[in-house]
N, C-alpha and C positions, 0 to 999 in steps of 0.2 A: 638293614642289618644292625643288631643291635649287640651288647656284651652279652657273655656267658650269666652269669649272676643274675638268676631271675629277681631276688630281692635292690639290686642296684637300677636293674630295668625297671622296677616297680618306683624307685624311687627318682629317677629320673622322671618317668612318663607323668608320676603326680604332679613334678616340679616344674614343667615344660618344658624340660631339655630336649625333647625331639622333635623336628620341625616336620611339618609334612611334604614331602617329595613333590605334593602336586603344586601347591600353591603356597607354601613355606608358611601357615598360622600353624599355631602351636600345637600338637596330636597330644590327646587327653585316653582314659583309660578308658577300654569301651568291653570288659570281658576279655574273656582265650577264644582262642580257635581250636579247632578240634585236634584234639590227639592223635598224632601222627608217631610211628613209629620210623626210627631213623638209627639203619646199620652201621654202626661204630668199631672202632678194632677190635672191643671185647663181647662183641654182638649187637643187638635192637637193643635202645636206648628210646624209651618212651619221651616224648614231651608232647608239651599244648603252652605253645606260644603264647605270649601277649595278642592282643590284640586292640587298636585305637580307633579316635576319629579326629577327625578336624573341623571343629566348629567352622571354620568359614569357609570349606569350598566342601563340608559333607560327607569326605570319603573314608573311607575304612581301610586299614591297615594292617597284615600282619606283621609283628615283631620278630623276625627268626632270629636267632642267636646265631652269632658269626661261627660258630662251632657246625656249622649247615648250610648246605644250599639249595636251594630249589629243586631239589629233588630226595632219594629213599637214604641218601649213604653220605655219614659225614665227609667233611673236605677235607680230614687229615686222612680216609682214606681213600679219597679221588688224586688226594694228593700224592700218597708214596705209588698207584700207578703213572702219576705223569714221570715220579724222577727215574721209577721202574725203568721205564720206557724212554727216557733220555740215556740212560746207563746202556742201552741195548736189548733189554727183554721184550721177547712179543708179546702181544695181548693174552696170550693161553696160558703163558705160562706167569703173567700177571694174575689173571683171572685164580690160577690154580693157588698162590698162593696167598691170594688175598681172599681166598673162599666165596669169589663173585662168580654171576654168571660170563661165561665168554662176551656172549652179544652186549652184556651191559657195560667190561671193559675197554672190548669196540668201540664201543660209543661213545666211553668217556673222552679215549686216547682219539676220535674221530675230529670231535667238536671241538678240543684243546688244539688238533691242528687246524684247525679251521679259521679258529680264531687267536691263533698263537700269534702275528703279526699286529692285531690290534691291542692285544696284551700287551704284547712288548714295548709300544708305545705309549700305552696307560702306565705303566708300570716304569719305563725309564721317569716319562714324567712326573709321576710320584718320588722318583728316588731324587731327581736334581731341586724338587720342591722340599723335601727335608733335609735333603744334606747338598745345599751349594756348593762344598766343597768334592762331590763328588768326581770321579775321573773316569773319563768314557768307558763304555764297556765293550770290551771288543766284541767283537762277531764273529761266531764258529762256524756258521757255514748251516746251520742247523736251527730255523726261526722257533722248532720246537725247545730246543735245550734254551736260544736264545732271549724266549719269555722266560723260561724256567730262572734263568741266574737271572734276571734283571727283577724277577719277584723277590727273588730270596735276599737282592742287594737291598730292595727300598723297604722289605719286613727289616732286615737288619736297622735300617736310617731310621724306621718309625721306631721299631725295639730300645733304642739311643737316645731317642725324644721321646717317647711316653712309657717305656716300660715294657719290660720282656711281656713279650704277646706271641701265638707259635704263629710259626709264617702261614701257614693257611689259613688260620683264622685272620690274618690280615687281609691275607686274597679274597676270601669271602668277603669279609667289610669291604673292600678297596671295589669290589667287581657291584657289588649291591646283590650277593646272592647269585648273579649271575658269571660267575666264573665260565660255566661250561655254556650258555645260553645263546641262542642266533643273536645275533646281531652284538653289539656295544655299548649296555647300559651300564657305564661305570657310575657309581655313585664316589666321588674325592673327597666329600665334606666330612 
């Protein structure tokens, strides 16, 4: 996961700022990926990624901007169904007013429980890694609401240290894209 500003992506990836996940030599410029269109609040939002390589172990890389996640629909709006649905709404009437399909708010609000317990943990750990001085976060009873604040406290701690960024877009960075994904590829660097 990389920054919104394709011009700063561009200048990072000339400059070596991005390491490669597989084997940590330096990812260099290697072309886009293909155009993917990607539902955002005010509709499809076209983009075509970066795209990289890594001279010493060879592999290829898409760049997605943290504004995205591995899949069709930005994660500011995967995100107002998670707090939807911590608030008490079901998925239909999620769906309804987020203009999604039912089955695909199922899913999102499925896999956020699914992996809500491991968030939670990625995510306190983020927060006491930015802010030491942080103070335990109590626990409602609810591992879904549970991840929920424990994201929004350690976007807050990184917002304090590097600069207002929206909290989803840090979930996306912090998860490596995979927020809603099986298993727990968090990427922390």
């Amino acid at each position: 996961m990389v920054g919104t500003d394709p011009l700063e992506v561009d200048r990072l990836l000339t400059g070596g700022g991005f390491g490669c996940p597989v084997c940590g030599g330096g990812l260099r410029p290697w072309g886009h990926a293909r155009e993917r269109g990607v539902r955002g609040e005010a509709g499809v939002v076209r983009v075509r990624p970066r795209r990289s390589w890594c001279a010493r172990c060879r592999c290829t890389h898409v760049l997605l901007p943290a504004s995205m996640l591995v899949r069709a629909d930005a994660v500011a709006v995967i995100g107002q169904a998670l707090l939807a649905t911590a608030g008490g709404s079901g998925h239909r009437s999620i769906a309804a007013g987020l203009g999604r399909p039912v089955s695909t708010v199922r899913g999102w609000l499925r896999r956020f429980g699914v992996r809500a317990e491991s968030l939670r943990v990625l995510f306190t750990g983020l927060l006491y890694d930015l802010d030491a001085s942080a103070v335990a976060v109590p626990v409602t009873g609810s591992v879904v609401v549970d991840a929920l604040q424990v994201l929004g406290l350690a976007a807050a701690a990184a917002a304090r240290l590097f600069g207002p960024r929206p909290a989803w877009q840090f979930a996306s960075a912090a998860s490596g894209g995979r927020l809603l994904a099986p298993g727990l590829a968090a990427n922390t660097s």
